[in-house]
N, C-alpha and C positions, 0 to 999 in steps of 0.2 A: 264826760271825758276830760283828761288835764288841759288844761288850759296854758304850758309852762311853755307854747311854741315849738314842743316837739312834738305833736301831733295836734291834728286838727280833722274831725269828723264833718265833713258837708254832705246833708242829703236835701240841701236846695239846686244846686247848680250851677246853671248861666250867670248867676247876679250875682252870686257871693264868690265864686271860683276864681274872680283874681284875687279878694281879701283875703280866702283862705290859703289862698299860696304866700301873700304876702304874710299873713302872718305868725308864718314857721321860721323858726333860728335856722340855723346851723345843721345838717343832717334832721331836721324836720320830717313826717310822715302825712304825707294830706289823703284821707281816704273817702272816695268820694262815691257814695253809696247811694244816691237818689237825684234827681229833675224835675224836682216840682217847678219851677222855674224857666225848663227847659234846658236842653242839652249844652254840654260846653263844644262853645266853638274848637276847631283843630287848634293848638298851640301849636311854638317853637318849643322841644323839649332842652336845647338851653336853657331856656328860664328856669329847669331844676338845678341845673349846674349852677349857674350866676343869684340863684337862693339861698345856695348852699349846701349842697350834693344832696338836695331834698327828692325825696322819693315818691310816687302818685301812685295808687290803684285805686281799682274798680272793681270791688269784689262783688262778687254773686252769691246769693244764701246757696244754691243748689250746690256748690263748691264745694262749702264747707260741712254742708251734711249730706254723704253720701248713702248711710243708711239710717234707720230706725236709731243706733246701737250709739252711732256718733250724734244725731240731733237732741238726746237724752244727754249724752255727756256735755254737749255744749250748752244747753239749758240750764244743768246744773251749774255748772262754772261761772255765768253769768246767775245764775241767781245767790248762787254762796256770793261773790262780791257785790250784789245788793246787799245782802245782809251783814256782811262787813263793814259797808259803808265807802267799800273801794271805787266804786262804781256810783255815784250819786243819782238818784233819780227826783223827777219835779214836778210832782201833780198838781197844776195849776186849776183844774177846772173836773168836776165831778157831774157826769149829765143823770137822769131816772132814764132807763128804759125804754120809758113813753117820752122821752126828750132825743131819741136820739138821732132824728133831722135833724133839731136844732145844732146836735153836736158836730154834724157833718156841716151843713151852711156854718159855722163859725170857724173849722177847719179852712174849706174852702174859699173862706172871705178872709183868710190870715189875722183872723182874730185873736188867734191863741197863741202860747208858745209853753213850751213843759209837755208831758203827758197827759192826758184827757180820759178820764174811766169813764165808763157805764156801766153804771152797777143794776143789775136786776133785780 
């Protein structure tokens, strides 16, 4: 995702949820998709306004794919901008198969950071 302070993807939560607000410009987008961390506390939604008329959601996959028909076309759109390059992705770490506890306890000990494959 860009990085330019107009948007800013958090699927941690509680711990990074103020840096992630902090660090959107001006009309900023913070979308905040996951809690691994745990949930964010209630805010004041001032703190959009006095950031910068920055805007928060909490989207849901189920939202966005209502049928079969649409989860295809949103798979495709996301995968052409892999293949652009628009979209950058970051395979840090490659497990076997037969490795893939280890790939979970390394998840779960925040050992990693990027994308994590298991290839069969």
């Amino acid at each position: 995702m860009p990085r330019n302070g107009r948007l800013h993807v958090d699927g941690v939560g509680r711990d990074t949820f103020d840096a992630s607000l902090a660090s959107l410009r001006t009309r900023g987008h913070l979308v905040l998709f996951g809690a691994a961390s745990g949930a964010v506390p209630p805010f004041d939604p001032i703190r959009l306004a006095q950031g910068g008329s920055l805007t928060l959601i909490r989207p849901s996959l189920g939202h966005f794919i209502a049928d079969r028909s649409e989860l295809l076309r949103r798979a495709a759109d996301v995968l052409e901008l892999v293949r652009t390059k628009a979209l950058e992705t970051t395979v840090t770490a490659r497990y076997p198969l037969a490795e893939v506890a280890q790939a979970h306890r390394d998840l779960e000990a925040r050992r990693t950071t990027g994308k994590l494959l298991v290839i069969p």
